[in-house]
PAMIFI-256181 format. One line per field, with one value per residue: residue number from 1; residue in three letters; chain; x, y, z of N, C-alpha, C in turn. Coordinates in steps of 0.001 Angstrom, whole numbers, plus 500000, padded with zeros to 6 digits. Example, Ala and Ser with C-alpha at 12.3 -4.5 7.8 and 13.67 -1.06 7.14 Angstrom:
BEGIN
num <- (1 2) $
residuo <- (ala ser) $
cadena <- (A A) $
nxx <- (513190 512850) $
nyy <- (494310 497750) $
nzz <- (507800 507080) $
caxx <- (512300 513670) $
cayy <- (495500 498940) $
cazz <- (507800 507140) $
cxx <- (513200 512900) $
cyy <- (496700 500030) $
czz <- (507800 507870) $
***
This chain:
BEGIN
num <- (1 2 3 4 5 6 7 8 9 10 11 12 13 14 15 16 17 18 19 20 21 22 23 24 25 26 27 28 29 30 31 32 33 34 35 36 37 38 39 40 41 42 43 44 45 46 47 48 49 50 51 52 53 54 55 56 57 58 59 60 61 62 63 64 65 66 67 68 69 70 71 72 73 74 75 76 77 78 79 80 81 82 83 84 85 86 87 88 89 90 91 92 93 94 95 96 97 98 99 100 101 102 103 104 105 106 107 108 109 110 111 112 113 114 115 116 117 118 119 120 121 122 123 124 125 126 127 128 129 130 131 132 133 134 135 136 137 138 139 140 141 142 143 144 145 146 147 148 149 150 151 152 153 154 155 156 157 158 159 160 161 162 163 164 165 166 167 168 169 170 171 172 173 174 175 176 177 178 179 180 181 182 183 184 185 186 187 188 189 190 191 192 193 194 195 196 197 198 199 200 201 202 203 204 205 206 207 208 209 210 211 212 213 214 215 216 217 218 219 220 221 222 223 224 225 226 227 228 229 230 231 232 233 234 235 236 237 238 239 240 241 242 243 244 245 246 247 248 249 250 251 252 253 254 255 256 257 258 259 260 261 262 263 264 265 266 267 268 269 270 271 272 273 274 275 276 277 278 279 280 281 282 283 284 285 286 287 288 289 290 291 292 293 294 295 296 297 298 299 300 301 302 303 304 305 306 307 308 309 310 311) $
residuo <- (unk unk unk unk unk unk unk unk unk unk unk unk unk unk unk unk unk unk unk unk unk unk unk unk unk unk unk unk unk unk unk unk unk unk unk unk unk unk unk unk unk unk unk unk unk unk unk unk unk unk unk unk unk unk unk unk unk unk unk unk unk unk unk unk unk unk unk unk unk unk unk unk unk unk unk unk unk unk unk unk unk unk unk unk unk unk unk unk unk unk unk unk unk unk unk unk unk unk unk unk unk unk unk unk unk unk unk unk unk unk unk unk unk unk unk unk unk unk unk unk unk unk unk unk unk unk unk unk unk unk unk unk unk unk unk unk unk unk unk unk unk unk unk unk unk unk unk unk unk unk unk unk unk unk unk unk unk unk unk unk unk unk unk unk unk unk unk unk unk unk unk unk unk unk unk unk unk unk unk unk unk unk unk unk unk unk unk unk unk unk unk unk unk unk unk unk unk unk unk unk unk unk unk unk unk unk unk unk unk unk unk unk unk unk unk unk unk unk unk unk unk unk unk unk unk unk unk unk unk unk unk unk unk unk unk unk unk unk unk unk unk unk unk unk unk unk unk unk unk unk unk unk unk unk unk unk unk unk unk unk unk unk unk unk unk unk unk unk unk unk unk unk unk unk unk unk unk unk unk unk unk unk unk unk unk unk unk unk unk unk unk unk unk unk unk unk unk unk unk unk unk unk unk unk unk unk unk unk unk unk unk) $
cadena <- (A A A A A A A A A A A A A A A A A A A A A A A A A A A A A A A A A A A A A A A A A A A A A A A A A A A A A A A A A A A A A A A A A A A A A A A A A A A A A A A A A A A A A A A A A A A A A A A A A A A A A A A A A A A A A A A A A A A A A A A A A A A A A A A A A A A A A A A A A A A A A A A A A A A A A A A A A A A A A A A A A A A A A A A A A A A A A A A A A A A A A A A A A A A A A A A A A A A A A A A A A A A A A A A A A A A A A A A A A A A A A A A A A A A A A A A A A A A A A A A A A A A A A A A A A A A A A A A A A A A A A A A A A A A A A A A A A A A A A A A A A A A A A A A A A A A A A A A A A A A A A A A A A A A A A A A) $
nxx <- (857133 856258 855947 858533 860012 858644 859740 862455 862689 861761 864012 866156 864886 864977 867984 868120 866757 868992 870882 870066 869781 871769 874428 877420 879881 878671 877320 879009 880451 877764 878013 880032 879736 877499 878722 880871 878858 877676 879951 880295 877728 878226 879962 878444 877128 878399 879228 877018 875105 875823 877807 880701 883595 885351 888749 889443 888380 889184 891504 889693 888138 890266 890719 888842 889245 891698 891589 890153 890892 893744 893487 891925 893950 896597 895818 893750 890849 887136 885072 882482 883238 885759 884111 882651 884389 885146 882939 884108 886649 886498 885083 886093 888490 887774 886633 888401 890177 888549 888246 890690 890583 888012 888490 889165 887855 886058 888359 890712 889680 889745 891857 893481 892413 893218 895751 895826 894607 897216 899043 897785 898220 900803 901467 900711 902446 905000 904421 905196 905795 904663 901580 902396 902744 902495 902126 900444 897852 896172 893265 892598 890077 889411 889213 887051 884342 881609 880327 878295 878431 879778 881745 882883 881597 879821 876672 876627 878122 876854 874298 875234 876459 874349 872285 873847 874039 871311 870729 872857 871386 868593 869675 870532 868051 866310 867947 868300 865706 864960 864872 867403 868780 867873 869514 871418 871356 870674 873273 874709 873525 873296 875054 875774 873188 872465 874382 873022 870248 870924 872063 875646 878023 880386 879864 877488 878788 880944 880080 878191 881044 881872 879571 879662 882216 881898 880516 882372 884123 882813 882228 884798 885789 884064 884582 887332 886777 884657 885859 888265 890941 893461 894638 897483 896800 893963 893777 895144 895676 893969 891763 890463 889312 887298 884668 883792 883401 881424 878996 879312 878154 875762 873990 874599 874161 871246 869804 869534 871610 874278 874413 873647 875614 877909 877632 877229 879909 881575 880890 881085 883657 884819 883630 885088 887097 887946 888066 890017 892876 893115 891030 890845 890630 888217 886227 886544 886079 883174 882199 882893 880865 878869 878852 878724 875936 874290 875006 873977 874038 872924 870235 869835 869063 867364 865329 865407 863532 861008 860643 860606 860023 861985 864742) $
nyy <- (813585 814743 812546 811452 813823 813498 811431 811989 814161 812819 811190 813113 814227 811474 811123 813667 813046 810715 812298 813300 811352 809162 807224 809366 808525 807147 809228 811015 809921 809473 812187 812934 810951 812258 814258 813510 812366 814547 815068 812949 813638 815870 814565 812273 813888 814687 812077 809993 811299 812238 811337 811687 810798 811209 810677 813160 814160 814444 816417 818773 818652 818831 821212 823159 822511 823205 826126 827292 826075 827350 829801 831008 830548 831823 834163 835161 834716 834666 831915 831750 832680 831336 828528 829326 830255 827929 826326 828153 827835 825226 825145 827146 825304 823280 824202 825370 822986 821457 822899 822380 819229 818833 818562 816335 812965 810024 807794 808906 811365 810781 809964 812129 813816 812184 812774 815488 815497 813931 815863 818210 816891 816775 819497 820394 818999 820349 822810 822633 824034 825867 824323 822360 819726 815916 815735 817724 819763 820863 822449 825184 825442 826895 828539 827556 828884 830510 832883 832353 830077 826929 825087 822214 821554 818418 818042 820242 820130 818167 818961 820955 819566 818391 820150 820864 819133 818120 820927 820535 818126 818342 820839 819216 817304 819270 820398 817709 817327 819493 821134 821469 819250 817257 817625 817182 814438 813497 814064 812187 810282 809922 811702 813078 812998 814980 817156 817984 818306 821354 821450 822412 820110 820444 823059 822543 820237 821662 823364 821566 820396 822455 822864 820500 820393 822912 821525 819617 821261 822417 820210 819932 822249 822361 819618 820483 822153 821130 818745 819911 819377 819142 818228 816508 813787 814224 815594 813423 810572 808616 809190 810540 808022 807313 808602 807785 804921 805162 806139 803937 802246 802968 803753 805165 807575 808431 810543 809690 808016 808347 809304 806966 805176 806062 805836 802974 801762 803396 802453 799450 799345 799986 798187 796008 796596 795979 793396 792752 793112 793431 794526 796188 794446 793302 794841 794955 792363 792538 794854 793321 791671 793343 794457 792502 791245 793474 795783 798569 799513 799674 801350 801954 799099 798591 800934 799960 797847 797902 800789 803112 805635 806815 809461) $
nzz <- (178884 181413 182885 182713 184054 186260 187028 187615 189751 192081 192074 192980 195105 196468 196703 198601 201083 201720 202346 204796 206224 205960 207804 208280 206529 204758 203544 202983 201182 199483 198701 196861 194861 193710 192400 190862 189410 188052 186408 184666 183670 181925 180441 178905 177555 175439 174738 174663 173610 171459 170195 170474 170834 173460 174966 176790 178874 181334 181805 181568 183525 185514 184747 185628 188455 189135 188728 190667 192940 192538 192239 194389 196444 195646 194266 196228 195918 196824 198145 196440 193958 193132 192357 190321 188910 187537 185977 183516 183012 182285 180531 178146 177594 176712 174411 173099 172955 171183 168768 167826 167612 166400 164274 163254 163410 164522 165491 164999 166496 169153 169400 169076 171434 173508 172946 173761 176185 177617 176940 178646 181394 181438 181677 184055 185633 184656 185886 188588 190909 191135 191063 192618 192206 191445 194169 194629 196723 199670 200442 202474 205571 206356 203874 202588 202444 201791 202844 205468 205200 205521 203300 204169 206441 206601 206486 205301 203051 201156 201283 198986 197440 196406 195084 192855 191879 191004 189932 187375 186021 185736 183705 182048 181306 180363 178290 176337 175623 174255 171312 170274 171935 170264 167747 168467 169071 166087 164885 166029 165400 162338 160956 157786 156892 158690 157743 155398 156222 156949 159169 161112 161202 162546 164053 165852 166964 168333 170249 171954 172696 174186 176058 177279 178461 180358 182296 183259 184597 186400 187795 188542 190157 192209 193300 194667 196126 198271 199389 199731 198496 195909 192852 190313 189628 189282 186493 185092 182652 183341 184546 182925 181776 183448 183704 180965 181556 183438 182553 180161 181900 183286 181249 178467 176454 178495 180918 183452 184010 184251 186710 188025 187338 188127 190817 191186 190210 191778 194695 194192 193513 196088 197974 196912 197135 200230 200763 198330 197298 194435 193337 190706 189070 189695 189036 186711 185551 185998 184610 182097 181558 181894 179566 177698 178227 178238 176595 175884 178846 181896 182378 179750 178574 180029 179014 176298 176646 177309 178923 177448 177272 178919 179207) $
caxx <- (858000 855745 856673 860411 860336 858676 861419 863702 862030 862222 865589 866462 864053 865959 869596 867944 866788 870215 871876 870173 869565 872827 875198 878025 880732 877698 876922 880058 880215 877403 878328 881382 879124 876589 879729 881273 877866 877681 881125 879633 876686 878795 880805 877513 875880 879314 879329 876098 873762 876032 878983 881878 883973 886689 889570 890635 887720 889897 891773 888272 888175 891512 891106 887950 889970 893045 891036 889376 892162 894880 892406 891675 895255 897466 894801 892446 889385 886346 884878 882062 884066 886694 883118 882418 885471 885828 882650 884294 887720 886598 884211 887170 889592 887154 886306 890053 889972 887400 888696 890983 890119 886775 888660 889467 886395 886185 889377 891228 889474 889632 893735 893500 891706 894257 896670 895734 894754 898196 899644 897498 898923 902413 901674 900467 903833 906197 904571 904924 906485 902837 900833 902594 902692 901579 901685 899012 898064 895307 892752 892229 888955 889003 889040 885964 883399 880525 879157 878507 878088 880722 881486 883544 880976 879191 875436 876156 878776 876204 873638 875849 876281 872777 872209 874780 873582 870220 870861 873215 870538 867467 869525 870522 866861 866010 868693 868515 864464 864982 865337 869070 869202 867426 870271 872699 870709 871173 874892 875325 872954 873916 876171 876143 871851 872221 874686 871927 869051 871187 872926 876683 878410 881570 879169 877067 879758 881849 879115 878391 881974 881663 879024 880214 883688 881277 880369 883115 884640 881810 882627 885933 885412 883146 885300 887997 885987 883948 886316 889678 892068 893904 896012 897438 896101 892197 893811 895525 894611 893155 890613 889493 888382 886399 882982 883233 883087 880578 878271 878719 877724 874740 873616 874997 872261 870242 869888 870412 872563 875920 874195 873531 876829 879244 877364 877596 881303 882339 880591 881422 885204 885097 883116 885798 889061 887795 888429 891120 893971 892559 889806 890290 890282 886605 885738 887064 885029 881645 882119 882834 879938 878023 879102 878464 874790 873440 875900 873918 874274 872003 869250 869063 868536 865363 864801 864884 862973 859213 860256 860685 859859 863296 865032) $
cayy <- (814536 814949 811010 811505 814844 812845 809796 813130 814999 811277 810711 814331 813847 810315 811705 814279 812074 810178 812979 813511 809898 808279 807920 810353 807361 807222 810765 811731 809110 810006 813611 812823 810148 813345 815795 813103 812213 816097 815446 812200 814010 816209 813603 811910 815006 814621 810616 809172 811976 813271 810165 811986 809425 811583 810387 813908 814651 814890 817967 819883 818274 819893 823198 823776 822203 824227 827452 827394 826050 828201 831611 830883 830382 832075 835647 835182 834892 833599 830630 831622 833306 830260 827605 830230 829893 826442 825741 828967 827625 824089 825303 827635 824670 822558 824927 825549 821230 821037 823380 821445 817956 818194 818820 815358 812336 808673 807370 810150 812330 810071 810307 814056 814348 811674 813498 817042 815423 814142 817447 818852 816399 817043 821174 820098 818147 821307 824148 821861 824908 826463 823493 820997 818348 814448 816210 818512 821093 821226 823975 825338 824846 828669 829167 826472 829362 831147 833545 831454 828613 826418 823954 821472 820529 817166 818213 821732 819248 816855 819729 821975 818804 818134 821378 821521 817884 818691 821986 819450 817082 818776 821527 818329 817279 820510 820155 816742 817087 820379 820881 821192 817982 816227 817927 815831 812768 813163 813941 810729 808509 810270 813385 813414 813397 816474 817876 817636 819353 822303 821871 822793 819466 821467 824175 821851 819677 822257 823461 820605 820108 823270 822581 818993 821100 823308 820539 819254 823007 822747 819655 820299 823428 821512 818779 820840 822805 820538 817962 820015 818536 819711 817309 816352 812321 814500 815453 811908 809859 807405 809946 810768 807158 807416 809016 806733 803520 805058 806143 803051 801356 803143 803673 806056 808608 808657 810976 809050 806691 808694 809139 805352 804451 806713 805075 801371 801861 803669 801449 798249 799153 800425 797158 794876 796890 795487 791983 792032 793839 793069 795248 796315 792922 792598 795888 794826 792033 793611 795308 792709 791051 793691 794660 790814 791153 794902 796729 799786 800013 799537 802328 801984 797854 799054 801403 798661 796119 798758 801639 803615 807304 807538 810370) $
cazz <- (179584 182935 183522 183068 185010 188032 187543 188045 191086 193080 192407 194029 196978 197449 197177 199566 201786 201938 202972 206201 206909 206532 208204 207813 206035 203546 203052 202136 199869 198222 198295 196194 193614 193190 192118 189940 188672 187292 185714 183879 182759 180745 179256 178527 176642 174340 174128 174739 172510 170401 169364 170681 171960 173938 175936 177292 179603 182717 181646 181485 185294 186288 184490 186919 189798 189624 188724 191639 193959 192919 192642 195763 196899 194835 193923 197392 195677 197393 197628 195435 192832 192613 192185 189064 187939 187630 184914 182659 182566 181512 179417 177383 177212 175907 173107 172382 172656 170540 167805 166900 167437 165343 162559 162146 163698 164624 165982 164834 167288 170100 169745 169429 172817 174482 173064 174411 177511 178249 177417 179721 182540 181716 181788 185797 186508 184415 186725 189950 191807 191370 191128 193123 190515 191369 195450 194942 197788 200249 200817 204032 205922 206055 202682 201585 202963 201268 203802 206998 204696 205486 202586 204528 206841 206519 206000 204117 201859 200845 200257 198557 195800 195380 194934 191463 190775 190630 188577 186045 185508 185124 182618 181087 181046 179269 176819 175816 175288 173217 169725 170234 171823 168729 166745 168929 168259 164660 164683 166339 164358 160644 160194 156779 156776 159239 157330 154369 156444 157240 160123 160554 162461 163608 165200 166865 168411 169481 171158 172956 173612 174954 177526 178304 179423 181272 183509 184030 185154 187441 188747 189209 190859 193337 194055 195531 197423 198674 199914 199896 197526 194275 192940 189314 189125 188563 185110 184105 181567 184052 185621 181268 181371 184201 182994 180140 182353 184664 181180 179970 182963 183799 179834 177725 175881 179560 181958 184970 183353 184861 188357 188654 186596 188880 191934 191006 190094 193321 195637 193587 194205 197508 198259 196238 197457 201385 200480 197706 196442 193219 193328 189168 188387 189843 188308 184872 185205 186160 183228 181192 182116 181588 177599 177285 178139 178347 175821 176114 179900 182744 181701 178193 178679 180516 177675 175491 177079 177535 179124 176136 177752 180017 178269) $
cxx <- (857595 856211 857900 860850 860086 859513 862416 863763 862153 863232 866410 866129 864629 867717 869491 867757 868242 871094 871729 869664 870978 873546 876897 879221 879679 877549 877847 880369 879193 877262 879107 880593 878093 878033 880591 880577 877914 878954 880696 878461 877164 879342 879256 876567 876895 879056 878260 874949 874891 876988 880098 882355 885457 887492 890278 889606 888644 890804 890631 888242 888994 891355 889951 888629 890946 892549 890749 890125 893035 894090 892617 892866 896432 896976 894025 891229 888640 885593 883424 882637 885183 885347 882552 883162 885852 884540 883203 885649 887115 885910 884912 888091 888959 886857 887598 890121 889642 887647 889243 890953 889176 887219 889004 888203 886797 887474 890317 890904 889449 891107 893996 893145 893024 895324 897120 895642 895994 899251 899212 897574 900192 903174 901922 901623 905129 905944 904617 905341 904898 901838 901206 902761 901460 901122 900524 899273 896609 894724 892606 890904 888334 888612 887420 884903 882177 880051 879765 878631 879668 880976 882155 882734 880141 878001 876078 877131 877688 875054 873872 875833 875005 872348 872788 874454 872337 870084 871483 872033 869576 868283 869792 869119 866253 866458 868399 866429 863845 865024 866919 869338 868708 868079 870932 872668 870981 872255 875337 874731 873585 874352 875639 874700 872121 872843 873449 870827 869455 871961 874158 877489 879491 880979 878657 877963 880619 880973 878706 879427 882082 881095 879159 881313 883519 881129 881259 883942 884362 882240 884075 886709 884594 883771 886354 887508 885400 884996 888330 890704 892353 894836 895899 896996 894530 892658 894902 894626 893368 892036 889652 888859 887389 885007 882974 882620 881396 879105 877889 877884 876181 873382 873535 873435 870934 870354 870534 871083 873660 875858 874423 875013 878390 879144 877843 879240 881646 881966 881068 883764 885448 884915 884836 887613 889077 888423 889300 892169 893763 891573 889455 889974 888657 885409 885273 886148 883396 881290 882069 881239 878680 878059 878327 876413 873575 874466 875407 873311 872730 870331 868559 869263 867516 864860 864003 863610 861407 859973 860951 860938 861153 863773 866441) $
cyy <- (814640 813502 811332 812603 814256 811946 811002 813453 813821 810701 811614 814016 812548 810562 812433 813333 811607 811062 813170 812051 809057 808426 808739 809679 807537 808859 811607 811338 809582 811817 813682 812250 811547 814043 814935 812599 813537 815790 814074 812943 815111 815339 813091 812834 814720 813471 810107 810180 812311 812617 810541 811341 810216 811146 811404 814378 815244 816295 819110 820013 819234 821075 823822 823606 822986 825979 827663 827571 826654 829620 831607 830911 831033 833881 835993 835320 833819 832706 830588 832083 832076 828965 828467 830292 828456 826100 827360 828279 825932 824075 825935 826517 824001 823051 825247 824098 821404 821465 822454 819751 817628 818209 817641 814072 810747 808750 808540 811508 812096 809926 811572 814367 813517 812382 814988 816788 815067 815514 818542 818565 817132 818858 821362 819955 819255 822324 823542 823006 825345 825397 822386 819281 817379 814865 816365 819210 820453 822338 823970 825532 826511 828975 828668 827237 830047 831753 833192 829841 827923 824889 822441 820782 819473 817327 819072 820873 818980 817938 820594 820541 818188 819341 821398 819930 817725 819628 820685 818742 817694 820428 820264 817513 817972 819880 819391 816396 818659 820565 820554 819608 816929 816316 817288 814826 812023 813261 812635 809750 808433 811503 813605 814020 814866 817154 818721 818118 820744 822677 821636 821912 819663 822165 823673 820959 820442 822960 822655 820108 821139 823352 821455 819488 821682 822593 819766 820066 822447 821440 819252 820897 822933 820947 819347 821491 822352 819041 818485 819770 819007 818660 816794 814974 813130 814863 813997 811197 808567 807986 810201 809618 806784 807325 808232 805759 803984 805248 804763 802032 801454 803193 805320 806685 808827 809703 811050 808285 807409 808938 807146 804556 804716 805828 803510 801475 802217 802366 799686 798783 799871 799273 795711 795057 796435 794249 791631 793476 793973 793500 795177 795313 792510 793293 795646 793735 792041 794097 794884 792064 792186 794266 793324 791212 792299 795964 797935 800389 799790 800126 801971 800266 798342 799692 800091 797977 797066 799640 803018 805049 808024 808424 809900) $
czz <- (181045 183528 183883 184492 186813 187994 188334 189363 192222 192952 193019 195806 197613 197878 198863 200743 202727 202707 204311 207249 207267 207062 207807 206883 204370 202838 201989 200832 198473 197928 196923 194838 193296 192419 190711 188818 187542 186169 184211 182951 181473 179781 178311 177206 175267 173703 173647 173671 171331 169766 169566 171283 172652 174670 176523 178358 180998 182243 181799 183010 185977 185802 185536 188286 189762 189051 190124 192834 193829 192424 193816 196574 196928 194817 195558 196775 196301 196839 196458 194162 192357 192228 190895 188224 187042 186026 183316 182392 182569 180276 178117 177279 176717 174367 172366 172364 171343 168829 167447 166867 166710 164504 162130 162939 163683 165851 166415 166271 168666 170444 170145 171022 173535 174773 174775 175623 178244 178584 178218 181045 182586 181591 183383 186282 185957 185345 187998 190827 191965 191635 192105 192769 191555 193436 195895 195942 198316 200555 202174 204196 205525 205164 201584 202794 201765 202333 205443 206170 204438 204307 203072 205641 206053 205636 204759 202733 200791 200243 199347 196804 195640 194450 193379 190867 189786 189481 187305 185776 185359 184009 181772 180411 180087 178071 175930 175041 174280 172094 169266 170509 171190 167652 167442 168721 167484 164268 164929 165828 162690 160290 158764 156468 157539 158753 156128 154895 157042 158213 160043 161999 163204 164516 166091 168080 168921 170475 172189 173567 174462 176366 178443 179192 180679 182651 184054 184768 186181 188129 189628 189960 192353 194445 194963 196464 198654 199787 199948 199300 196060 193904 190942 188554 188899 186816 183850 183153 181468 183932 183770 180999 182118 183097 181351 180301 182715 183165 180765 180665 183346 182342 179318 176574 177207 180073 183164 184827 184058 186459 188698 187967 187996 190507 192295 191223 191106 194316 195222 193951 195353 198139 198281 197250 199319 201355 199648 197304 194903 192869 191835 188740 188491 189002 186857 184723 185148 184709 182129 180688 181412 180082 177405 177133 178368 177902 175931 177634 180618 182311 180281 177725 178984 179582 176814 175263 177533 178371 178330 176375 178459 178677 178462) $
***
């Protein structure tokens, strides 16, 4: 645990770092990969510990994003009160999710979530008078304050999402090295054994869908704030396969597996979309590439292969 915790504490101090070193093209950048990292690490607590394979994550996304942005818009609430809002209302739709999707598992529950997640697009595109549908709205600079703390500048951006990345990952640290998260473990290696030592696998995963929703509230809540923007492509069914990719990419059941997954992936098509129109195509194969020869993702290859201790 003191190992892992220092892998942790030096991957902060380097984000940190980054922020007041690069330059500002970069920064923002990785302002944005910290905030979507957070939104991975929820998915991750669902997929990668616990076997939930959801396709509706992005609705959890937008119910923090349009809490936040239309509070703020619509009510006047400030900008800390709409960033509060944002991990409670993903964290409640997830648990109303969650209800009824556990009730059925596998495949089955992996439709259920698509499902719900499209119907939670096509709620976005019926209230467009309020929401603005596929438009969206912009916040005003005014409104992305705390105090004096302006969230729209550059620096206070960049520290404002370490700041909630940091918190995500070391409570995910906690969690995942708790007793609870050794009951996630076992949901995802053998249900039926954990049913068999007492535990109750509806309670537990809605629980964890619970707090995976949480985080994505929170990073949904973030993202608008932080960079201004509300818009109904964050709850499509594209944006739900996101934090799968970036999970699998970086290695699903890790830690830092959704920091280093969300990273690769952005920069790998920011990189690709310079030189081709064809960017997914390079993506898709990256990916391929990498199922082919490190199926359980960047991280948990190294696992594998001696370093046994990453959490």
């Amino acid at each position: 645990m003191n190992r892992a915790l220092a892998v942790h504490l030096i991957v902060v101090a380097v984000l940190a770092a980054g922020i007041f070193l690069l330059p500002v093209y970069h920064a923002t950048n990785l302002a944005r990969i910290m905030v979507l990292a957070v939104f991975a690490m929820g998915y991750n607590l669902a997929f990668g510990y616990t076997g939930l394979l959801s396709l509706g994550h992005a609705m959890f996304f937008a119910a923090g994003m349009y809490a936040a942005g239309l509070g703020m818009t619509l009510q006047g609430w400030s900008a800390g009160l709409a960033l509060l809002s944002g991990p409670i209302a993903g964290a409640a739709l997830a648990l109303a999710a969650g209800a009824l999707a556990l009730r059925t598992a596998g495949v089955s529950f992996m439709i259920v979530t698509l499902m719900l997640a499209q119907a939670g697009y096509l709620t976005i595109l019926y209230y467009t008078p309020i929401t603005r549908g596929e438009e969206g709205f912009v916040l005003a600079q005014s409104l992305r304050r705390i105090g004096e703390f302006d969230l729209s500048a550059d620096l206070n951006r960049g520290l404002f999402a370490l700041g909630l990345f940091a918190a995500g990952l070391f409570l995910s640290l906690a969690l995942v090295k708790a007793r609870f998260g050794r009951i996630m473990v076992a949901m995802r290696e053998n249900e039926e054994r954990s049913r068999m030592l007492g535990y109750n696998p509806f309670t537990v995963k809605l629980t964890v869908m619970g707090i995976s929703g949480a985080y994505a509230g929170a990073a949904g809540a973030a993202y608008a704030l932080l960079f201004g923007s509300v818009g109904a492509s964050f709850g499509a069914i594209a944006f739900s396969i996101l934090p799968l990719l970036w999970v699998l990419l970086g290695g699903a059941g890790t830690t830092l597996g959704p920091l280093l997954g969300a990273g690769l992936m952005f920069y790998l098509t920011d990189i690709a979309s310079s030189y081709t129109s064809a960017h997914q195509f390079v993506v898709g194969a990256a990916l391929l590439v990498l199922v082919l020869f490190a199926p359980r993702g960047i991280l948990g290859a190294l696992r594998e292969r001696g370093l046994k201790w990453l959490p």
